[in-house]
C-alpha positions, 0 to 999 in steps of 0.5 A: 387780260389780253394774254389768254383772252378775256370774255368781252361779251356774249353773243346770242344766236337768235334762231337757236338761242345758243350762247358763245362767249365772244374772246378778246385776246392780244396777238402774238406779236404782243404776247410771245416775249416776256419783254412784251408782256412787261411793256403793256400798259395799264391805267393806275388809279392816278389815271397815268398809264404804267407798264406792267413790268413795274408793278408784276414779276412776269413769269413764264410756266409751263403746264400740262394740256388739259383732258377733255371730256366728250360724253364721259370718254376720255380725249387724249 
């Protein structure tokens, strides 16, 4: 989904054949609230657009920030 982002393609460096994963990802003006998040739309099997809020309790969390790992050294 558009909240976190969401790989929509790779693209590949042709001079050193790296690979990065190219994010889609909505903007903050459309994620911030959970009242935004309810008003996105999405496509029923009916092909009728329905807001998310109909369908999904929105929940906000917390969680911690991730430990990043550089050559076997903790980064804190």
């Amino acid at each position: 989904m558009g909240i976190s982002g969401s790989v929509a393609s790779v693209f590949t460096n042709p001079s050193s054949g790296n690979q990065y994963n190219m994010l889609v990802r909505l903007s903050e003006d459309y994620r911030n609230k959970q009242e935004d998040i309810k008003n996105l739309t999405v496509q029923n099997s009916d092909g009728r657009l329905i807001k998310l809020g109909d369908i999904v309790q929105v929940v906000r969390f917390y969680v911690p920030d991730p430990v990043v790992y550089s050559d076997a050294v903790h980064d804190l």
